[in-house]
C-alpha positions as CSV (number, residue, x, y, z in Angstrom):
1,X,-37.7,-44.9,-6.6
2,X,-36.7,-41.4,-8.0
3,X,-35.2,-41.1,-11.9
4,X,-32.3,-39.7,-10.3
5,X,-31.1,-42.8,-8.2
6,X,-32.5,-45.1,-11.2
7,X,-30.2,-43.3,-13.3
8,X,-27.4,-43.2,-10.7
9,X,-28.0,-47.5,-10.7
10,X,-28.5,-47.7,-14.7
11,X,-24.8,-45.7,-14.6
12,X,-23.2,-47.9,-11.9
13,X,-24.5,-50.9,-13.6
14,X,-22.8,-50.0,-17.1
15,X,-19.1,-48.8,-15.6
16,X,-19.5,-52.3,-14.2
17,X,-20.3,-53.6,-17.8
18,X,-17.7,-51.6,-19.5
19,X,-15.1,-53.0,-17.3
20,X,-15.9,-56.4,-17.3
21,X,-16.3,-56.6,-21.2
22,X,-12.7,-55.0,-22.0
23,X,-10.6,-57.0,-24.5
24,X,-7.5,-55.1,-24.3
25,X,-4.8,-56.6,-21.8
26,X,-2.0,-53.9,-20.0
27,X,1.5,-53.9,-21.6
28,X,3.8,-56.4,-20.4
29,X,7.1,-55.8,-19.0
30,X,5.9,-52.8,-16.9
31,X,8.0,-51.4,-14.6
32,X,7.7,-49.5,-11.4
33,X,8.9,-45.5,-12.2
34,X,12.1,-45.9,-10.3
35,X,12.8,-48.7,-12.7
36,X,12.4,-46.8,-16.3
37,X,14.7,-47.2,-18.3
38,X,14.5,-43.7,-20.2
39,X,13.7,-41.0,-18.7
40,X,13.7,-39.0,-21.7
41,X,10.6,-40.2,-23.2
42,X,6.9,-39.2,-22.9
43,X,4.3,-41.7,-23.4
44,X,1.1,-40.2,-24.1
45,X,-2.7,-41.9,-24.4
46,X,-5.2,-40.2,-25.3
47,X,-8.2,-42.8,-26.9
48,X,-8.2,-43.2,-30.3
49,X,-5.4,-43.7,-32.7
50,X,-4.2,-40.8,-35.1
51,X,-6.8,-40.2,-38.7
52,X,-4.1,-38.7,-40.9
53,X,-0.7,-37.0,-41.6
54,X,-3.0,-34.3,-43.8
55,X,-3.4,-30.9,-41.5
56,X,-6.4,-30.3,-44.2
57,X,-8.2,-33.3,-44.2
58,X,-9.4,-34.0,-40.4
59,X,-11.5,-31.7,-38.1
60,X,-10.3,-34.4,-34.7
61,X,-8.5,-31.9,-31.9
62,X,-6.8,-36.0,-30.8
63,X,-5.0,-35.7,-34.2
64,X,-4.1,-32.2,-34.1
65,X,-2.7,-32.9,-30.6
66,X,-0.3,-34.9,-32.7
67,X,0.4,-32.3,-35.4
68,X,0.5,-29.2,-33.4
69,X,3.9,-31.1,-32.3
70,X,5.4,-31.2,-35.8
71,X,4.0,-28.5,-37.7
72,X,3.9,-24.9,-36.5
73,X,1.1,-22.5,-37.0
74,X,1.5,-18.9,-37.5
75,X,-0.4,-17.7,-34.5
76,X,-1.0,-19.8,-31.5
77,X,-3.2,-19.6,-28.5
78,X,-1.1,-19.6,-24.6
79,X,-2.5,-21.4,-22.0
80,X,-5.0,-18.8,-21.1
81,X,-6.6,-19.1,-24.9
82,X,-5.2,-15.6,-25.7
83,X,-3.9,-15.7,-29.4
84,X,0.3,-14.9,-29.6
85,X,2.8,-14.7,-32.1
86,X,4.3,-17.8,-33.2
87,X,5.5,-18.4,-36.5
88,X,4.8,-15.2,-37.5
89,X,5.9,-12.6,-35.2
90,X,4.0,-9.2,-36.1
91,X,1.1,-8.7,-38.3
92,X,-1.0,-6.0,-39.2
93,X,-4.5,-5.1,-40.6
94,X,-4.0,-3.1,-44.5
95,X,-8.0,-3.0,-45.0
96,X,-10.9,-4.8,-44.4
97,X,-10.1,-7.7,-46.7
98,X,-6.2,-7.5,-46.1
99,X,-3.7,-8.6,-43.4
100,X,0.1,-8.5,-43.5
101,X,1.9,-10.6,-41.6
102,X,6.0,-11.0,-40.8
103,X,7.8,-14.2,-40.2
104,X,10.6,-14.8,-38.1
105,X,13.9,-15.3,-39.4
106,X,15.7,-18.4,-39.4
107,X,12.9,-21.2,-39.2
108,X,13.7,-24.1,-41.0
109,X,11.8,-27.6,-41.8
110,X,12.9,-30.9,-40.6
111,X,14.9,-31.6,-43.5
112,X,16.9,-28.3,-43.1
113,X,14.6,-26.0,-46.2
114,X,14.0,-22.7,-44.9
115,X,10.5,-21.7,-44.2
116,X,8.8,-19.0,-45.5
117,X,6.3,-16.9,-47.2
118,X,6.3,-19.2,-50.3
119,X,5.7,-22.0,-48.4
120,X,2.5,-20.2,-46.4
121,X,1.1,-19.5,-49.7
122,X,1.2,-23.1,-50.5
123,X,-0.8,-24.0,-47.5
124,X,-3.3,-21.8,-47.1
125,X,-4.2,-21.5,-50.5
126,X,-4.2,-25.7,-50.7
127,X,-7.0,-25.7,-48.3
128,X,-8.8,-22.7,-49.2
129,X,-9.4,-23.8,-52.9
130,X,-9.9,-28.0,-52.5
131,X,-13.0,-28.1,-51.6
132,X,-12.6,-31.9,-50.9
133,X,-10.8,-31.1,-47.5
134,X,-12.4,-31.4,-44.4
135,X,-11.1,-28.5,-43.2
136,X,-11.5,-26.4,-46.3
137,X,-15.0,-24.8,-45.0
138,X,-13.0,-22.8,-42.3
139,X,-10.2,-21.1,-45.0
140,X,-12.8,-20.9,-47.8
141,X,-13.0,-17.0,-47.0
142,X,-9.2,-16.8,-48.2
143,X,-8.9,-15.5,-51.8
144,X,-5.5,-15.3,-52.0
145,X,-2.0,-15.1,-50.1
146,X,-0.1,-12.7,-51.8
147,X,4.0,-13.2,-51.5
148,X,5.8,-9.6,-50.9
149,X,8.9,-11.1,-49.5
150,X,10.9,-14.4,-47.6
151,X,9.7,-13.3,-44.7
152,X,6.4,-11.1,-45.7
153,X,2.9,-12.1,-46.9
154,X,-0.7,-10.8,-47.2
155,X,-3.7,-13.0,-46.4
156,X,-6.5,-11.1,-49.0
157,X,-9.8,-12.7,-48.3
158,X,-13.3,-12.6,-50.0
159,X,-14.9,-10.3,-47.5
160,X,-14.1,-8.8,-44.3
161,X,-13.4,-12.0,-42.0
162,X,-13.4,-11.3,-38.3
163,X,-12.3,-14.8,-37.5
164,X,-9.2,-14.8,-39.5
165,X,-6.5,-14.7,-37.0
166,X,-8.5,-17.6,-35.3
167,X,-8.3,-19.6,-38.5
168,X,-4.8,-19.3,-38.6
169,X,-4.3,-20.0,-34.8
170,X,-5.2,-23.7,-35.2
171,X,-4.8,-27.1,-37.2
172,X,-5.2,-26.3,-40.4
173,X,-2.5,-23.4,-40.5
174,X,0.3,-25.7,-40.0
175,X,2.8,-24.3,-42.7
176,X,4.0,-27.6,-44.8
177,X,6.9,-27.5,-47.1
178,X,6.0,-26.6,-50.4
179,X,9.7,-27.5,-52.1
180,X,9.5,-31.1,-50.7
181,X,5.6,-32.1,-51.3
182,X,6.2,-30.8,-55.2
183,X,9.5,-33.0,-55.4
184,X,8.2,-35.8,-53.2
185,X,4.3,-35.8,-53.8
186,X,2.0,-35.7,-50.9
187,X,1.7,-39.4,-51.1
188,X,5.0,-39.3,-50.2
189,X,4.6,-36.6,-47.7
190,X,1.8,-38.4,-45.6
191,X,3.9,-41.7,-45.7
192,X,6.9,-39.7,-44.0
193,X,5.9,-36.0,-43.3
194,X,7.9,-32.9,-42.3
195,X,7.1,-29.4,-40.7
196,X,9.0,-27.1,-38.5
197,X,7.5,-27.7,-35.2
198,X,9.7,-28.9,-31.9
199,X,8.9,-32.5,-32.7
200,X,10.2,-34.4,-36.4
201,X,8.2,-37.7,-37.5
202,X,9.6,-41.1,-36.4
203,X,6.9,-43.9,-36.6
204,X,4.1,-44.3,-37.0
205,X,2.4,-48.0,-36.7
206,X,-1.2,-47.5,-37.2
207,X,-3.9,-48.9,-34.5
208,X,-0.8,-48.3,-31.9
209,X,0.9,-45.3,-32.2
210,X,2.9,-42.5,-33.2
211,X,6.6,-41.5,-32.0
212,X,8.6,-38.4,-32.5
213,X,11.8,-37.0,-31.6
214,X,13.2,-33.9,-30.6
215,X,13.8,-31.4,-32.8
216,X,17.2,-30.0,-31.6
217,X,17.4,-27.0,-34.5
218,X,14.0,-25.5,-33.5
219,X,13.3,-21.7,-33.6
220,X,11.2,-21.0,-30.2
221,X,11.1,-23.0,-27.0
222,X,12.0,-26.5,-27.2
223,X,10.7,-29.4,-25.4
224,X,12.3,-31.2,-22.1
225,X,11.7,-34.6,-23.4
226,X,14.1,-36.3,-26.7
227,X,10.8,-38.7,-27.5
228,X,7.2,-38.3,-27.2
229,X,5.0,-41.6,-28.2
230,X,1.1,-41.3,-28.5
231,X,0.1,-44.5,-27.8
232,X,-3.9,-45.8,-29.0
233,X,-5.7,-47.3,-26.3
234,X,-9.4,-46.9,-26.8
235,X,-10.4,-48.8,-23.3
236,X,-10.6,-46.2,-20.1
237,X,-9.8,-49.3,-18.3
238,X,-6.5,-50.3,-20.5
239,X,-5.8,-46.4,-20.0
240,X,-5.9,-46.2,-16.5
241,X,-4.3,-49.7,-15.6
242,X,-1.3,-48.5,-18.0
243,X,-0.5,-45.1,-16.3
244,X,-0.9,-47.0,-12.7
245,X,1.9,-48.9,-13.8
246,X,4.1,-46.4,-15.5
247,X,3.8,-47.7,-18.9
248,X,2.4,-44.3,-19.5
249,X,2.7,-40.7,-18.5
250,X,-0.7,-39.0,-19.1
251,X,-3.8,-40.2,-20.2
252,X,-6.9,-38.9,-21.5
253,X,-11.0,-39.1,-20.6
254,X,-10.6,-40.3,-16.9
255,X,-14.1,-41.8,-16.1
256,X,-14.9,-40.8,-12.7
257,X,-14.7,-44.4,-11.0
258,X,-10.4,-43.9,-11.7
259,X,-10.5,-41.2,-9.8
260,X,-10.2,-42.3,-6.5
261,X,-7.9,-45.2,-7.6
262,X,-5.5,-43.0,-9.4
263,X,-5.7,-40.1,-6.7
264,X,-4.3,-42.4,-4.0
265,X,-1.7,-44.0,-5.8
266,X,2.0,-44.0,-5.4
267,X,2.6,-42.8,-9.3
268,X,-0.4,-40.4,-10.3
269,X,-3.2,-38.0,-10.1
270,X,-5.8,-36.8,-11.7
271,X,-5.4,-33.2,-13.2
272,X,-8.9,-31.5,-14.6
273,X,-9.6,-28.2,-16.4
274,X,-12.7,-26.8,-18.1
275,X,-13.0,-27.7,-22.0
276,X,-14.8,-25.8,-25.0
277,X,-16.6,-29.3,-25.6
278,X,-19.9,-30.0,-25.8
279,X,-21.7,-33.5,-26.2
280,X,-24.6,-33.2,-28.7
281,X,-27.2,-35.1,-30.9
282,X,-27.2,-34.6,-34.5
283,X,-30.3,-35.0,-35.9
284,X,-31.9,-35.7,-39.6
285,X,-34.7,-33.0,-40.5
286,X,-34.7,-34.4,-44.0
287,X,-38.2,-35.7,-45.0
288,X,-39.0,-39.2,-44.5
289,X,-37.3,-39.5,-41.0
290,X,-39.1,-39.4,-37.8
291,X,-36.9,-36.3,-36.7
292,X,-37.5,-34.5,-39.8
293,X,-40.8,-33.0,-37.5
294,X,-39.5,-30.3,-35.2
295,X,-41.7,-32.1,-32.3
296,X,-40.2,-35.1,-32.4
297,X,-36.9,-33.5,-32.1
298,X,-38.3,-31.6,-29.2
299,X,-39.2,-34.9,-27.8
300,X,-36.0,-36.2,-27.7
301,X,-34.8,-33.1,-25.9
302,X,-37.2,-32.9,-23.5
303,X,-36.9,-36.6,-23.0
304,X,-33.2,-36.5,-21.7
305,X,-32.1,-35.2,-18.5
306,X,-28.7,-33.3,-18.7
307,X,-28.1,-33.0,-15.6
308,X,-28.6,-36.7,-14.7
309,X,-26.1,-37.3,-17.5
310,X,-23.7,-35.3,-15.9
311,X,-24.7,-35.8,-11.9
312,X,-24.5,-40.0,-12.8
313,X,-21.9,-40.7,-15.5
314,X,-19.3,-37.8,-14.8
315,X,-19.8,-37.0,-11.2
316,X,-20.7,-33.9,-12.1
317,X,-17.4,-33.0,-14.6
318,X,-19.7,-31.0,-16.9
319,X,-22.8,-28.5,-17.4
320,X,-26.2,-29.2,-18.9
321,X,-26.4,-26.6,-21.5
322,X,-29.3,-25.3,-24.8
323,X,-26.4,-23.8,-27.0
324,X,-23.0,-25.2,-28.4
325,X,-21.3,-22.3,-27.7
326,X,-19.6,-22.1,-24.0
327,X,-18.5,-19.1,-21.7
328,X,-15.1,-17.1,-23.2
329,X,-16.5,-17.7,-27.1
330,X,-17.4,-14.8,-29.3
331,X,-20.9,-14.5,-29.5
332,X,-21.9,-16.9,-25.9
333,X,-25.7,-16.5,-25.0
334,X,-25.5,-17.0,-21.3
335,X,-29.1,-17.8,-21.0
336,X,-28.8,-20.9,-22.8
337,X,-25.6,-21.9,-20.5
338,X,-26.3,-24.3,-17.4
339,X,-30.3,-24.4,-18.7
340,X,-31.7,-28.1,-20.3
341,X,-35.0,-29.5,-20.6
342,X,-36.6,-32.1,-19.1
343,X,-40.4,-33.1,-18.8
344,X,-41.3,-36.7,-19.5
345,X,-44.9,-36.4,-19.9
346,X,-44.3,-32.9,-22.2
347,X,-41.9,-35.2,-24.3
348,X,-45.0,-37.8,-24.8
349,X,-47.7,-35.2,-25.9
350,X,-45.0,-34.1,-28.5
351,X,-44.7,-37.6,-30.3
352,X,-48.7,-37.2,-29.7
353,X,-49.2,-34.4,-31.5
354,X,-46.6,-35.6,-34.1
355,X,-48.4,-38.2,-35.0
356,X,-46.9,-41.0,-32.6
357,X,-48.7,-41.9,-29.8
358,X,-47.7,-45.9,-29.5
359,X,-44.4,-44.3,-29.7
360,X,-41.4,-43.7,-32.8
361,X,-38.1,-45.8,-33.4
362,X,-34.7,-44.5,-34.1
363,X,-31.2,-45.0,-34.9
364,X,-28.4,-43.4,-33.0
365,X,-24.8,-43.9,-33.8
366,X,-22.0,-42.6,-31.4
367,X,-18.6,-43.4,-31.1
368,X,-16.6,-45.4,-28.4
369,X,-13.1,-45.1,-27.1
370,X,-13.3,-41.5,-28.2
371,X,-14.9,-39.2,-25.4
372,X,-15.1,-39.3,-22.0
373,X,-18.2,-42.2,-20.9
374,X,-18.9,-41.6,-24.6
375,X,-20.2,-45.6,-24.8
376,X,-22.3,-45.1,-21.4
377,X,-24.1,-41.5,-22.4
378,X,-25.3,-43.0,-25.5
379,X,-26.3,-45.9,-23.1
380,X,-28.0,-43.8,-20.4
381,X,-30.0,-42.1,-23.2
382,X,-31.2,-44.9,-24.6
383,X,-32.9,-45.8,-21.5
384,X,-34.2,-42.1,-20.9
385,X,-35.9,-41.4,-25.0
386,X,-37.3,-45.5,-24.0
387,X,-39.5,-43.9,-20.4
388,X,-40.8,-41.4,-23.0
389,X,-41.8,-44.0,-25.7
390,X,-39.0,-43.6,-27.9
391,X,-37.1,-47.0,-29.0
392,X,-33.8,-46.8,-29.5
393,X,-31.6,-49.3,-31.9
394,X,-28.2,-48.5,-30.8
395,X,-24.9,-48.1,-33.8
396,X,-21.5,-48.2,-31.4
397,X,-18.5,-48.1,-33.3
398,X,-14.9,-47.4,-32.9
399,X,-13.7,-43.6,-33.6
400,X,-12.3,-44.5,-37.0
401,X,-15.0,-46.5,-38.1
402,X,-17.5,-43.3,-36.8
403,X,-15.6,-40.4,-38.3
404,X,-15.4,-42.8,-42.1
405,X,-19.3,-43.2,-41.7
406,X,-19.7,-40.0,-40.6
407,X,-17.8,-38.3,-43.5
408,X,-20.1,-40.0,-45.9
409,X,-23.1,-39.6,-44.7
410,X,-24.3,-43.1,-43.5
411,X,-25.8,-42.5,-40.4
412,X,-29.6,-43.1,-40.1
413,X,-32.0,-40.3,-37.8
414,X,-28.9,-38.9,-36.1
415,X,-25.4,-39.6,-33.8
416,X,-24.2,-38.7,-31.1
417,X,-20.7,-36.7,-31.0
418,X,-18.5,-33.8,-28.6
419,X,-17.5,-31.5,-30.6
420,X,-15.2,-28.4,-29.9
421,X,-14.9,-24.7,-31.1
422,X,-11.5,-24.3,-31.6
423,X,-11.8,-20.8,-32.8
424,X,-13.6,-19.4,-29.8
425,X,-16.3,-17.5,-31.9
426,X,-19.8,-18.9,-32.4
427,X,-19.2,-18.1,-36.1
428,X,-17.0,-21.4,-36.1
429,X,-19.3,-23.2,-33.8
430,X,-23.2,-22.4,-35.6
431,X,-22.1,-22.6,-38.7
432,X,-23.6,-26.1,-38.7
433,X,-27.0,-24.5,-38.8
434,X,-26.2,-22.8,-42.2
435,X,-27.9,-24.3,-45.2
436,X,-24.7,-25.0,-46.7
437,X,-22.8,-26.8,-43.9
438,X,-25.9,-28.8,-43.5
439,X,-26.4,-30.6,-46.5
440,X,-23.7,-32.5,-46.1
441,X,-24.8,-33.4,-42.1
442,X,-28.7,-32.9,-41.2
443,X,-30.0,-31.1,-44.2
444,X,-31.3,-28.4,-41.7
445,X,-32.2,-25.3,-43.2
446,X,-33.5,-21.8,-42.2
447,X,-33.3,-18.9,-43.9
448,X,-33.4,-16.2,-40.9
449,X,-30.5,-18.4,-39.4
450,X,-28.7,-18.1,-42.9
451,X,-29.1,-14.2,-42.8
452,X,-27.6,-13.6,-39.4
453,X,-24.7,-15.9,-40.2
454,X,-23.8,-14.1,-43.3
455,X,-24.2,-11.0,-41.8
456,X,-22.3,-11.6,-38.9
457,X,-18.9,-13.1,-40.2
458,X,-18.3,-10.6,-42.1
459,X,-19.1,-7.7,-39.4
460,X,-15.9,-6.2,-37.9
461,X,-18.1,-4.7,-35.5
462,X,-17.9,-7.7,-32.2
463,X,-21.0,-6.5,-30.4
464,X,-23.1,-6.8,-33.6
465,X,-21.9,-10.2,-34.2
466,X,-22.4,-10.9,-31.2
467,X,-26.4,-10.1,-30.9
468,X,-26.8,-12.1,-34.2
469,X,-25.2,-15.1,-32.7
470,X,-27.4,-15.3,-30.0
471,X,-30.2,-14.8,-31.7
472,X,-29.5,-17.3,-34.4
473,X,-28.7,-19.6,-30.7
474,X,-32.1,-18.8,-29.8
475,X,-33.6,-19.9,-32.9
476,X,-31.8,-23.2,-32.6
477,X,-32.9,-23.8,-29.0
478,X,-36.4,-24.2,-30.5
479,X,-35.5,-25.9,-33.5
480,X,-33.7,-28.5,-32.2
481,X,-31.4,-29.7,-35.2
482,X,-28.8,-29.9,-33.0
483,X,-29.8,-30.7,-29.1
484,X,-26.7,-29.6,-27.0
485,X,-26.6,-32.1,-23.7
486,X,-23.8,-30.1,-21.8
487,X,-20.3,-29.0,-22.0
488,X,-17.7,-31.5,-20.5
489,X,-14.5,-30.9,-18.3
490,X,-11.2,-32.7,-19.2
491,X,-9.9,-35.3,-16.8
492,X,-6.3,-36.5,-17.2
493,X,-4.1,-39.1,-15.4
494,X,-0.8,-37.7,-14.7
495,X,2.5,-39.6,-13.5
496,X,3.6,-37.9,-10.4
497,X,7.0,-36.8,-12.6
498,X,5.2,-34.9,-15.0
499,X,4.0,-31.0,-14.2
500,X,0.9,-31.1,-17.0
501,X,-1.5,-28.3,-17.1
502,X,-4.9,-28.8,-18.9
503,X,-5.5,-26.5,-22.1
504,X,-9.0,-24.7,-23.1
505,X,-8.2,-25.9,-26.6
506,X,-7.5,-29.5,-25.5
507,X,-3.7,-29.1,-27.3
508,X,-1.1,-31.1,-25.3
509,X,1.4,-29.1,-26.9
510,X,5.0,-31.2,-25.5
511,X,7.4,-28.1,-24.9
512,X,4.6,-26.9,-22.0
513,X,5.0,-30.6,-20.4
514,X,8.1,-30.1,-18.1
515,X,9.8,-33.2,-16.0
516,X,9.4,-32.8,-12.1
C-alpha cells in the first residue's frame, strides 16, 4: 500500500472520529429560511469565541473580525488588499521619520464624542509604549504622535519604518475614545466598549457570542443588516449542521467532507478564496530539548509530507510551502512557495546523526476548533514524525486555553499554529526569527538573520528589503525554527440570501455583506 492512500485512510478514519465524538447539539427551534423571523439580522460562526474587547492586547484575526466592526482604523485595505483611506482621508510623507495625516470631519464615537486627532494620539501612543501588549511589538517603532489640529496629526517614529501605513491598516489602529476610557477606566471600557465603526456593542455572553447593532450615525458606508451576532461554535460539525438549518448565515473552516453536503442544499454554498495563512510548527531550540539540535528539527521536516496534508485532509484547499511568507507579500521568495520536504529514510539518518537512533519523543500542542482540520493535521502528523521514529505525546486544547498557554510560555518542544501576515510585508511575518521576538517563543537566535532584519525595516528602498528578506527566508529554510507546512485557502458556508465575498486578510467586515 502507498503513503499516500494510507494517509488518504488515516484522514477518512479521523473525519469519521471527529464527527462521531462531537458534544455540541444544533440549536433548537430552527427554522426553515422562509420561516425567519428577522430578516435583519446576521448570524455569523466562525470557531472560537472572541479573546478580548482590548484592540492592543490579542494578535487573533477571529477577534479582529469582531472589532474591525466597531472600531475604525485609519487606513484600511479593499477587497483586493490595496490599502485606502478610511478614517483618515489624505496623508502625506514630511521626512523619513514623519507622516502627516488628515481626518475626516464629522466622525463621531458611539456615545456621540467627536473623534479626532487627540484621541489617535491616545491609541497609538497606548500601544507603542506598554510593552505588556500583545500587539505592542508591531507599533514599537512609533516615537510619538504629534497633535497639530482636530483633524491633523503626525505619526514621528524612531527610524524610517516602511511598514507604517500597514501598521495602521489593521487591528491594533482602531482609534478608541480617549475622553471616555480616562472618565470610565478601561475596566470599564472592556466591560461595555465604544469606537466609531458601523457596528456599536450590545452583548456579549462569553463562550457564546457577541451581538451588535447598527450604527445609524456612521460616517462612511453603512451596513445592510440592523444586527450582526458572532456566534462560538468550535465543532465543524455543530457549524455546518447550524447553517443547513438557517440558524446561521456564514460559517467559517468548512472541512472538505461539508462540501458536497452544503453545495447541494436548498439554503447554502460553499464560497472559497486564497488566504495569507500558513500552518506551521514552532519549535524549541533552547538547550535541553530534543529540537534544540538543528537535525532533529530537520527531521521533523523532512518527516512530514505537505502535500499529503493538503491532498488528504483539505482536498487540496492549500499549498505545501518552505517560507511563511505567501505570493502578494513584500519580500515573497518564490522558490520556497509550493516546494516541501519529504524523505523518510533522510529523516532517520538525521535523528542518527543527532544522536537518536532508537528514535526521540516530543510534545506538540495545537489548538482545536480554531483552524480549518486543525485537530486532524496535528493528528495526521503524529502518525507521519511516528514512520520516521519520532513519538509523539499529543496536547489538544481549546483556542482559549492554547492562546493563555501559549502567551506564557508553557508549551513543551513546540505547537502547532496558522498564523497570518496581516501587513503583507515579510518584515511582519519573519520577525519571529529575530532574537528579540524569540525569547519570548523558541529562543531561536541568529545573528546574520538579526542584521538583515534590522537593516531591512528601516530601508525605504522595497527592492533592497526585499533581497534581505529572502535571504533571511533562506537561512530559515535550513534552520528550521519554524517548519512552514503550507498555506491554506478559506472555505465558508454561505446562506443562499447572503452575497459574501472571501477577503485576503480574513476580515468579514459587515457593510461588504449585502442581502440577496
Amino acid at each position: 500500500m502507498s503513503k499516500k492512500l494510507l494517509y488518504l485512510m488515516i484522514a477518512a478514519a479521523l473525519v469519521i472520529l471527529s464527527a462521531c465524538t462531537t458534544t455540541s447539539k444544533p440549536a433548537e427551534n430552527s427554522g426553515t429560511a422562509s420561516e425567519k423571523e428577522d430578516n435583519d439580522t446576521l448570524t455569523l460562526s466562525l470557531g472560537p469565541d472572541m479573546l478580548t474587547w482590548d484592540i492592543h492586547n490579542h494578535t487573533t484575526t477571529s477577534t479582529e473580525v469582531i472589532h474591525v466592526n466597531v472600531f475604525d482604523y485609519l487606513l484600511m485595505r479593499d477587497t483586493d488588499g490595496e490599502i485606502q483611506p478610511h478614517l483618515a482621508k489624505e496623508w502625506k510623507n514630511i521626512d523619513d521619520v514623519t507622516y502627516e495625516f488628515t481626518l475626516n470631519e464629522g466622525v463621531k464615537f458611539h456615545n456621540g464624542d467627536d473623534l479626532t486627532a487627540e484621541d489617535v494620539k491616545f491609541t497609538l501612543e497606548r500601544v507603542a509604549k506598554d510593552e505588556t501588549l500583545k500587539s505592542h511589538g508591531d507599533f514599537d517603532t512609533i516615537a510619538e504622535v504629534k497633535v497639530i489640529d482636530p483633524l491633523t496629526f503626525q505619526i514621528i517614529t524612531n527610524e524610517p519604518d516602511p511598514m507604517l501605513l500597514s501598521r495602521i491598516s489593521r487591528q491594533a489602529s482602531g482609534v478608541l475614545p480617549k475622553n471616555y476610557i480616562e472618565e470610565k477606566g478601561m475596566d470599564e471600557f472592556l466591560k461595555s466598549p465604544i469606537g466609531s465603526g458601523p457596528y456599536k456593542f450590545k452583548e456579549w455572553k462569553k463562550d457564546n457570542q457577541v451581538t451588535l447593532v447598527k450604527n445609524d450615525e456612521y460616517f462612511d458606508k453603512k451596513g445592510e443588516y440592523e444586527n450582526v451576532v458572532f456566534r462560538a461554535i468550535p465543532e465543524d460539525s455543530t457549524r455546518v449542521a447550524e447553517l443547513l438549518t438557517d440558524s446561521v448565515d456564514i460559517i467559517a473552516n468548512v472541512p472538505p467532507s461539508d462540501w458536497d453536503r452544503i453545495n447541494t442544499s436548498d439554503n447554502s454554498k460553499i464560497v472559497n478564496g486564497a488566504s495569507n495563512r500558513t500552518y506551521m510548527l514552532f519549535l524549541r531550540t533552547q538547550e535541553d530539548w530534543p529540537t534544540s539540535d538543528v537535525k532533529v528539527r530537520q527531521a521533523i521536516d523532512f518527516a512530514i509530507d505537505d502535500k499529503a496534508l493538503v491532498d488528504s485532509l483539505l482536498d487540496g484547499g492549500g499549498t505545501p510551502t518552505l517560507t511563511r511568507v505567501n505570493p502578494g507579500n513584500v519580500g515573497f521568495e518564490e522558490s520556497l512557495f509550493d516546494n516541501y520536504n519529504y524523505d523518510v529514510e533522510k529523516a532517520k539518518q538525521l535523528l542518527d546523526e543527532a544522536g537518536y537512533k532508537d528514535g526521540v519523543t516530543i510534545e506538540l500542542a495545537g489548538p482545536t476548533g480554531r483552524y480549518i482540520k486543525d485537530r486532524e493535521v496535528m493528528q495526521l502528523i503524529a502518525g507521519m514524525l511516528e514512520e520516521a521514529g519520532i513519538h509523539t505525546e499529543m496536547n489538544l486544547l481549546k483556542w482559549g486555553t492554547f492562546s493563555e498557554l501559549r502567551d506564557q510560555e508553557k508549551f513543551k518542544d513546540g505547537y502547532l499554529i496558522a498564523l497570518g501576515s496581516s501587513f503583507f510585508d515579510a518584515g511582519q511575518a519573519l520577525d519571529y526569527y529575530g532574537t528579540e521576538r524569540s525569547a519570548s517563543i523558541n529562543g531561536y537566535s541568529n545573528e546574520k538573520i538579526d542584521q538583515l532584519l534590522e537593516e531591512a525595516n528601516t530601508s525605504l528602498d522595497e527592492e533592497e528589503r526585499t533581497k534581505k528578506y529572502q535571504e533571511i527566508q533562506k537561512i530559515a529554510s535550513e534552520e528550521m525554527p519554524i517548519i512552514p507546512l503550507f498555506q491554506i485557502d478559506q472555505f465558508f458556508g454561505v446562506n443562499n440570501g447572503v452575497e459574501y465575498t472571501p477577503r485576503l486578510d480574513e476580515l468579514v467586515y459587515i457593510p461588504d455583506v449585502h442581502k440577496k
